[in-house]
C-alpha positions as CSV (number, residue, x, y, z in Angstrom):
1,X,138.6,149.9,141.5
2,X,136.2,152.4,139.5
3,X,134.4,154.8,141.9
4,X,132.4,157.5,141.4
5,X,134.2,161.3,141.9
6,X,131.5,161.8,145.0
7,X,131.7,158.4,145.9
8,X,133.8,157.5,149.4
9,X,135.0,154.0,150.5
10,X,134.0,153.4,153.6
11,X,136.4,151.7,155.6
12,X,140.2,151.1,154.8
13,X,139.8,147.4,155.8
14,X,137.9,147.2,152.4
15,X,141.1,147.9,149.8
16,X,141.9,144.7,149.6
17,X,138.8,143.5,148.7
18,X,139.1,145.9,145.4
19,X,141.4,144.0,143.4
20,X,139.2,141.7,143.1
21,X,137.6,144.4,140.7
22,X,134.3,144.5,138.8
23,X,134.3,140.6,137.4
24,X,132.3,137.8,139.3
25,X,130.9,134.5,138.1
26,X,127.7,134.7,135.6
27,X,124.8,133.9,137.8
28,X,123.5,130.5,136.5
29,X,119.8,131.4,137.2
30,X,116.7,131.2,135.0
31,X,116.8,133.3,131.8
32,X,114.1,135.9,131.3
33,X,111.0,134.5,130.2
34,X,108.9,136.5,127.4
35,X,105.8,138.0,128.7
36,X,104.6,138.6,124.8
37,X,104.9,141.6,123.1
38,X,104.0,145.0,124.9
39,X,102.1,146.8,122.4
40,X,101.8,150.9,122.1
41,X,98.5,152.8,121.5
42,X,100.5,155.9,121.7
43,X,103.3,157.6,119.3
44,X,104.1,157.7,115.5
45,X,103.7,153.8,115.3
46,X,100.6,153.9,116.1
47,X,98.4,151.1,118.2
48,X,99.6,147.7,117.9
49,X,103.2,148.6,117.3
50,X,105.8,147.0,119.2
51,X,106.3,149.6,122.4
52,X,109.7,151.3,122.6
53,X,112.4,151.8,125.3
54,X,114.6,154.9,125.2
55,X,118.0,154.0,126.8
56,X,120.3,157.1,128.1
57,X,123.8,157.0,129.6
58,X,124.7,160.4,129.7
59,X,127.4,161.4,132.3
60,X,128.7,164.2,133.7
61,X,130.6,162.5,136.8
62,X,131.9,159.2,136.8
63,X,131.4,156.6,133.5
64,X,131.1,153.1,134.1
65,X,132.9,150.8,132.2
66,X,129.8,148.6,131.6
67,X,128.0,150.9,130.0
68,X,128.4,149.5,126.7
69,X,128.1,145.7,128.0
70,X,124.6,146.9,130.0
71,X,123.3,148.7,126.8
72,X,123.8,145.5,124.3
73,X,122.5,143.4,126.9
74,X,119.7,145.6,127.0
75,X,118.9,146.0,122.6
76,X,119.5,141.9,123.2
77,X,116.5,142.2,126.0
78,X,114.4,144.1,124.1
79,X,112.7,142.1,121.2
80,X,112.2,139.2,123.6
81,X,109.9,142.1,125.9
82,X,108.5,143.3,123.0
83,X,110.1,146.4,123.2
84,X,112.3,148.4,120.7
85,X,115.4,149.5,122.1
86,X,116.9,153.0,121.2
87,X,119.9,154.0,122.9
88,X,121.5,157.7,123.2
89,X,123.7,160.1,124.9
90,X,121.8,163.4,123.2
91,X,119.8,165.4,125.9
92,X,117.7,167.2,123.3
93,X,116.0,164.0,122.5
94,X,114.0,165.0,125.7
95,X,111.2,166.9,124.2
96,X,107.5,166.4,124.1
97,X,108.2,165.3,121.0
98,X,111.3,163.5,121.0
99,X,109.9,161.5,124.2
100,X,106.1,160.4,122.9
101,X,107.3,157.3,120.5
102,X,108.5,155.7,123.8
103,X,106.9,153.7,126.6
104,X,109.4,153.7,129.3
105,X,112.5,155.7,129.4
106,X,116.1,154.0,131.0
107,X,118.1,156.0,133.0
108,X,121.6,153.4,132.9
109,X,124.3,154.8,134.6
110,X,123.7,158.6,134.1
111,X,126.0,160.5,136.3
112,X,125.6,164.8,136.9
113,X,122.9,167.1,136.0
114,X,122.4,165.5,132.2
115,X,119.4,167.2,131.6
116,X,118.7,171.2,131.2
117,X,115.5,172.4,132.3
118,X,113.4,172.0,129.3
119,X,114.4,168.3,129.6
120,X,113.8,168.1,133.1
121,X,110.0,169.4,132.1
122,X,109.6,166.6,129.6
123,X,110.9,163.6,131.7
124,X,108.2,164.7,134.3
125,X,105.7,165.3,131.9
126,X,106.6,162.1,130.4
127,X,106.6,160.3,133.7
128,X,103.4,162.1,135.1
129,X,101.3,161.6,132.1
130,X,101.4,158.2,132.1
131,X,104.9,157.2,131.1
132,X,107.7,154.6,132.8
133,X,111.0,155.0,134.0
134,X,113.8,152.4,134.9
135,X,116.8,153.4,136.7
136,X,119.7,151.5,137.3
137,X,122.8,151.9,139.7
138,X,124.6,155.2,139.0
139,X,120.4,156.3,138.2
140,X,120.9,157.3,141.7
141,X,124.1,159.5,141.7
142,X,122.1,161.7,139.0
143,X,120.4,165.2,138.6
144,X,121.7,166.1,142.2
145,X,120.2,170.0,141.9
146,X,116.4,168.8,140.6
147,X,114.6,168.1,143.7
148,X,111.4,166.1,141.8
149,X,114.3,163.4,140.7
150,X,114.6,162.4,143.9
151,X,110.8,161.3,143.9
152,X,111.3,159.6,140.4
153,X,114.6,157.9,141.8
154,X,113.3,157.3,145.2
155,X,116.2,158.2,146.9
156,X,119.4,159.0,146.0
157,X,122.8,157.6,146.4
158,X,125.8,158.4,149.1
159,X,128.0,155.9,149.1
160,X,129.2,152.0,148.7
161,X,132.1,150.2,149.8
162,X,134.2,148.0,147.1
163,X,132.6,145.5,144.9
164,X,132.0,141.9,146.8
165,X,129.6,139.5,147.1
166,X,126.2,139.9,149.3
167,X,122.9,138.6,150.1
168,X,119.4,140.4,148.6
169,X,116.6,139.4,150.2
170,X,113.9,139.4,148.0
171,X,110.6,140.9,149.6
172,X,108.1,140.6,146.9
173,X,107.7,137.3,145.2
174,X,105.0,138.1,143.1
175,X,106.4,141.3,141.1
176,X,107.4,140.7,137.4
177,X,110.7,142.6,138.6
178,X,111.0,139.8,141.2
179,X,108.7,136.8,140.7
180,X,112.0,135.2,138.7
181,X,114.6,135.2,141.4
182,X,114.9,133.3,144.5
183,X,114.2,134.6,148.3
184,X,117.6,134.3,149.0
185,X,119.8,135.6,146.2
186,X,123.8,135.8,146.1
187,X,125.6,137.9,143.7
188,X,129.0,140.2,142.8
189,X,128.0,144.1,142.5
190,X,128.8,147.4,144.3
191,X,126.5,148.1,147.0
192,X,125.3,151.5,147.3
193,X,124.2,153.1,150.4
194,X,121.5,155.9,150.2
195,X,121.3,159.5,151.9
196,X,117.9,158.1,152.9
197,X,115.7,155.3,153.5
198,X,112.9,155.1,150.5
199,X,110.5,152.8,152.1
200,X,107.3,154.4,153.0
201,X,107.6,156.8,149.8
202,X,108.4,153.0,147.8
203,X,107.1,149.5,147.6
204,X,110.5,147.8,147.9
205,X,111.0,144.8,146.0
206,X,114.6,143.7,147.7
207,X,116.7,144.3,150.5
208,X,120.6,144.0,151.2
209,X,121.7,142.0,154.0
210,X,124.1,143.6,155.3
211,X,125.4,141.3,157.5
212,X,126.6,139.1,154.5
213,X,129.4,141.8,153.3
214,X,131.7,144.9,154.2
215,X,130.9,148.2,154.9
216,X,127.4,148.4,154.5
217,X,126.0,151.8,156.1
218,X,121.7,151.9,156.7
219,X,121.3,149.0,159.2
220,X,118.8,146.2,159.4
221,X,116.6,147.9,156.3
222,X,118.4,148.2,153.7
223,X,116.2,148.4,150.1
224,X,118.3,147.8,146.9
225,X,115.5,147.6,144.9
226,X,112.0,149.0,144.3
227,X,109.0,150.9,142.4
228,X,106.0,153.2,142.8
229,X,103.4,155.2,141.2
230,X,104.8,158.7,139.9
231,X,101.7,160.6,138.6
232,X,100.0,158.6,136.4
233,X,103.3,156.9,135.7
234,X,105.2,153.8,136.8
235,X,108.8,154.3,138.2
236,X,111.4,151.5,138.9
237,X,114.7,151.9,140.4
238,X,117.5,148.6,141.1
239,X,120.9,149.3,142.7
240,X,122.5,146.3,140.8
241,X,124.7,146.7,137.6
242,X,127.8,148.3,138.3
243,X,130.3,145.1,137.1
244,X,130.3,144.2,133.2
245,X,129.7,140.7,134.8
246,X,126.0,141.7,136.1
247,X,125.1,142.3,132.2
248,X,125.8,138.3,131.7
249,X,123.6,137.5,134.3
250,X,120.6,135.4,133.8
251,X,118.9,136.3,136.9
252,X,119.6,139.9,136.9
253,X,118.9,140.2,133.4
254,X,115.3,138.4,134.3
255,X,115.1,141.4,137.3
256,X,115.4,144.1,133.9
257,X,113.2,142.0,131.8
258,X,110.5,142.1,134.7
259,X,111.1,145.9,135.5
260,X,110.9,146.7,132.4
261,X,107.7,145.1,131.1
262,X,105.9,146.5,134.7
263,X,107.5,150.1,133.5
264,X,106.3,149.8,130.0
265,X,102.6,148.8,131.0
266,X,102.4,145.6,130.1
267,X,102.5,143.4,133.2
268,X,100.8,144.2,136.5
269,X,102.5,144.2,140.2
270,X,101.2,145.7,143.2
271,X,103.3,148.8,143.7
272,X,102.2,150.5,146.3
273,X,103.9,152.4,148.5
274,X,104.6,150.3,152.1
275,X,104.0,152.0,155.8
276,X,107.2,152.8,157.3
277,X,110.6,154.7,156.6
């Protein structure tokens, strides 16, 4: 089973459950349903233009294996959001510049400090000026050494036993990230634990029942998904991804297509951040 290099299993009753590696049965839920197109006022295109998402999967520690699966199902997302997908590995498209044709910016399974300093500048910029971020999974095991990620991330990641199925409770029904999926929702993914509990800095979305698998490490509050207000920006963050299988997922593919157009500024949820932590 893939891990990342900082990454630690948690219990050795878990190795057996790894070779059941990263595969698990396609969620049959709803598929995502167009919002209409997001539209951008801002960047070469000009207003009216279709918005566009910048994807970036730079690593620097552990690469996942569904990175490519997770950014075609993402340029296959994209049209149906209204959004124009880039994708790329180059840190030095994180200018001022390079950063201002784009709506929301995807962090997908970045791994290590993948951004100098001048980049670091322009994400917050970005972010603070009005911008969105996603991040997903390994989003969290990322630019370890800049301490204004972890308020972009939310928190950031320590650990997860091996891949198996769990419960999410979902918290929010009324977020676009959420509104799609059930209150009870059952899926195949790597569970990550965090070095902290984000609620009270976050509006969580979902929760991991940790009763309902292996080696889970925060307790009765566990969040797994969430978003909040970064400047004058929107920032998203989901745990789920890790297995190629996730990115044939109707449901979790419906979770993107709802973070995403929240990110991008073209639906509305309430997210505020919740008393407590």
């Amino acid at each position: 089973m893939p891990c990342h290099r900082r990454h630690r299993l948690l219990a050795p009753l878990l190795v057996g459950l790894a070779v059941a590696g990263c595969a698990g049965p396609a969620d049959p839920g709803p598929a995502p349903t167009p919002a209409g197109p997001a539209t951008s006022a801002a960047g070469p295109a000009g207003e009216g233009a279709p918005a566009r998402a910048l994807v970036f999967t730079r690593t620097l520690g552990f690469r996942h294996a569904s990175i490519p699966a997770a950014v075609a199902a993402l340029r296959r997302l994209g049209p149906g959001e209204g959004l124009e997908v880039d994708h790329t590995e180059d840190p030095a498209r994180f200018t001022a510049a390079g950063l201002r044709p784009y709506r929301v910016v995807v962090f997908l399974h970045t791994t290590g400090d993948v951004l100098d300093q001048a980049g670091e500048a322009a994400l917050r910029d970005f972010v603070e000026g009005g911008g969105g971020w996603v991040g997903v999974h390994a989003a969290a095991d990322t630019e370890d050494d800049w301490p204004w990620y972890e308020t972009l991330a939310g928190a950031r990641f320590a650990r997860h036993p091996a891949v198996q199925r769990a419960t999410l409770r979902v918290v929010d029904r009324e977020h676009p990230a959420t509104a799609p999926l059930p209150a009870t929702w059952t899926r195949t993914d790597e569970w990550y634990d965090f070095r902290s509990n984000p609620r009270g800095r976050v509006h969580v979305l979902a929760t991991l029942d940790e009763s309902t698998y292996q080696g889970g490490g925060m307790g009765a509050d566990h969040p797994i998904a969430w978003c909040h207000p970064v400047g004058r920006g929107r920032a998203l963050y989901t745990a789920g991804g890790h297995t190629e299988a996730s990115w044939a997922e109707r449901r979790f593919l419906a979770h993107l297509a709802g973070g995403l157009r929240w990110a991008a500024g073209a639906a509305t949820g309430d997210c505020r951040p919740q008393p407590g932590g």
